[in-house]
C-alpha positions in Angstrom: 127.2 46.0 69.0 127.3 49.1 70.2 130.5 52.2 70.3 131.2 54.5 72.4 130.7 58.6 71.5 134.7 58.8 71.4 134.8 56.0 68.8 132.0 58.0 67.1 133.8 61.1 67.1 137.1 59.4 66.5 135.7 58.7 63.1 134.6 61.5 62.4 137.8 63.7 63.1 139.4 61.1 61.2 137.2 61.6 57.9 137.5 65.1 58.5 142.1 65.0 58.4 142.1 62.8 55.7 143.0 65.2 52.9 145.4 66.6 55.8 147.7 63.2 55.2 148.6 64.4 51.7 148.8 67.9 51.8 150.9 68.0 55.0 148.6 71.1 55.8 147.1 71.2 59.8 143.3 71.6 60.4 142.0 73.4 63.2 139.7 71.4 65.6 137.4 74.6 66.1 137.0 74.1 62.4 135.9 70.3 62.3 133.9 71.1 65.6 131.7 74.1 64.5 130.9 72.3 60.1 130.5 68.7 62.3 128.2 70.2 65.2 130.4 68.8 67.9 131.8 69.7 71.1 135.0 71.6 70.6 136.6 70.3 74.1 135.6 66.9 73.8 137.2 66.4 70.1 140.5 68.1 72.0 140.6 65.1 74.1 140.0 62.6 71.1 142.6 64.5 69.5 145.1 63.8 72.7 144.6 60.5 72.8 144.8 59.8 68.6 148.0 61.7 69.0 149.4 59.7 71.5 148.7 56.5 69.4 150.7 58.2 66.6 147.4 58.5 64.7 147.7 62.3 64.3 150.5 65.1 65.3 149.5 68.7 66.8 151.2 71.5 66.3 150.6 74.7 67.7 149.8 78.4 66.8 149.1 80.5 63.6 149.1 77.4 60.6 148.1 75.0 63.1 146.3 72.2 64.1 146.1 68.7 63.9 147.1 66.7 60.8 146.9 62.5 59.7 150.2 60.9 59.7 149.0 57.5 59.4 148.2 56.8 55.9 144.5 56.4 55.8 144.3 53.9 53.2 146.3 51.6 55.5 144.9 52.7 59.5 141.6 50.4 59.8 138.7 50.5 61.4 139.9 47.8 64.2 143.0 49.7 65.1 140.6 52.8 66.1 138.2 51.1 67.6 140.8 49.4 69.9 142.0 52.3 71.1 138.7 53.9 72.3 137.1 50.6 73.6 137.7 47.4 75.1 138.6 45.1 72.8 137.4 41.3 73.7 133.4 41.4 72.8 132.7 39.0 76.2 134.8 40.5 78.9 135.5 37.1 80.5 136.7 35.9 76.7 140.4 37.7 77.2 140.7 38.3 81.3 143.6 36.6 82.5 141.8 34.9 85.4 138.2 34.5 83.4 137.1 33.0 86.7 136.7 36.8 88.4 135.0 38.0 85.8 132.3 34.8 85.2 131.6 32.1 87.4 130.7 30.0 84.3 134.2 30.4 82.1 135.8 26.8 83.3 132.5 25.5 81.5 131.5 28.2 79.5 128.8 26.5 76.9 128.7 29.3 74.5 132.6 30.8 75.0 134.6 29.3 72.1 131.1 30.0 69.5 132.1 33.7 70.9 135.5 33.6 70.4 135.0 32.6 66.7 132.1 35.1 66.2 134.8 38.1 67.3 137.1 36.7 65.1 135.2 37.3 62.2 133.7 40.6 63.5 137.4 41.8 64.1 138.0 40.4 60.5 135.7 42.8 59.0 136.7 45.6 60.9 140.7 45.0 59.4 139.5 44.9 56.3 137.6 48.6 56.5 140.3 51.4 56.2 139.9 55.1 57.0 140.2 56.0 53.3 137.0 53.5 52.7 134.6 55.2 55.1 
């Protein structure tokens, strides 16, 4: 299994706001970008996109930055990996006409072994928290 850079960088950001959750302090991006060694403009769109999801808040000018409001002991692994890729591990799996996507899904062989490997897969990543990384 393989994730993408954003999911990568997610994480990352993530591990880096966690102490912002109970200080209520903001953390500059610049500042996370330069100590982690990662693009600057590319964590600004992460950032977008975790904020949009309610993961994190902006706010802008002298103090300001980005900050956790989702209590990291409680935000798992899953939910950030669902929002920065596509969820179902077999894309046929989840499609609501399977027969575009794979000629073989009325008599898929292998499909419901799948479906029960990504349950447990999707079990484990539940069960990982922000706060646990």
């Amino acid at each position: 299994m393989q994730f993408s850079r954003k999911t990568d960088y997610a994480l990352i950001l993530l591990e880096a706001l966690k102490p912002t959750f109970a200080s209520g302090g903001f953390l500059a991006l610049r500042a996370v970008a330069e100590r982690e060694s990662l693009p600057c403009a590319f964590l600004e769109k992460i950032a977008s996109i975790l904020r949009k999801e309610k993961i994190v808040e902006a706010r802008k000018g002298m103090n300001g930055g980005y900050r956790l409001i989702r209590d990291p002991g409680s935000l798992t692994l899953k939910e950030v990996i669902d929002v920065f890729e596509e969820p179902p591990m077999m894309k046929c799996m989840h499609s609501p006409d399977s027969q575009k996507r794979c000629a073989l899904a009325a008599h898929c062989p292998t499909r419901s072994k799948w479906r029960e490997i990504e349950k447990q897969v999707n079990f484990i990543f539940e069960r990982v928290t922000i706060d646990s990384l």
